[in-house]
N, C-alpha and C positions, 0 to 999 in steps of 0.2 A: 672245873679247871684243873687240868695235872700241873703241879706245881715239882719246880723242876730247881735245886740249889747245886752251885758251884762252890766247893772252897776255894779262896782265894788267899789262903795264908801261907808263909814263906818256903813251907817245905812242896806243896802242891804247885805251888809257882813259879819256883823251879823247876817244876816234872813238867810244866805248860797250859798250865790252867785258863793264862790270859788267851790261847790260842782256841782252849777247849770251848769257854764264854764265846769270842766272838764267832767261831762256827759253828755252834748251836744258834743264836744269835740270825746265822745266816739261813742256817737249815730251817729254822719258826718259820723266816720271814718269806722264804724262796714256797712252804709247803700253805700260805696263807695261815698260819696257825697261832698267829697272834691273841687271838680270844677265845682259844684253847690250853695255850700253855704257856703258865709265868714262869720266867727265867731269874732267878739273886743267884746272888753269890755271897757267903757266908766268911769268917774266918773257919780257925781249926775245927776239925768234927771229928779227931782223936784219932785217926785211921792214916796218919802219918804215911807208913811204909806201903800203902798201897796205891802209891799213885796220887794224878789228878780225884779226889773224891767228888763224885756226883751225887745226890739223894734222887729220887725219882717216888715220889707219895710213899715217905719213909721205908725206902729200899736204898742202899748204899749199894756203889756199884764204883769199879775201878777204873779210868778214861784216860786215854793217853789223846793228843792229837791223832796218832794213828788209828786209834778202834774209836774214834768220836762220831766218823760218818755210820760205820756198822751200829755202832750204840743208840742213834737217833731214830735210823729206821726199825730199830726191833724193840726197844724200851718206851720211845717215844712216840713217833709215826703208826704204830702198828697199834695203838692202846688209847690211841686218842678218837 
């Protein structure tokens, strides 16, 4: 199971994180990949200034709403 965390703390949640959860969220469910990939959402993971923070099987990666569809088909989709 690729295990997949969202920060969800105050400085990430302003950059869009609740936007970045629920279309991941959508992207699992639309790709059938619910009992391939688990989805949390964590507080702070100290990478403040880079955005939405994602982990991907401890890889940090930088997610806006904007790069979150590109992000899912190449870190996620493609690896599963």
């Amino acid at each position: 199971m690729k295990k997949v965390t969202v920060c969800i703390g105050s400085s990430c949640h302003l950059k869009g994180s609740r936007q970045v959860v629920e279309m991941l969220q959508y992207f699992i469910a639309q790709n059938n990949l619910d009992d391939k990939v688990e989805l949390s959402g964590t507080f702070c993971m100290g990478q403040c200034q880079k955005g939405v923070c994602v982990n991907v099987d401890d890889n940090f990666y930088s997610v806006t709403p904007d790069t979150v569809k590109e992000f899912f088909e190449k870190e996620i989709l493609a690896k599963v």
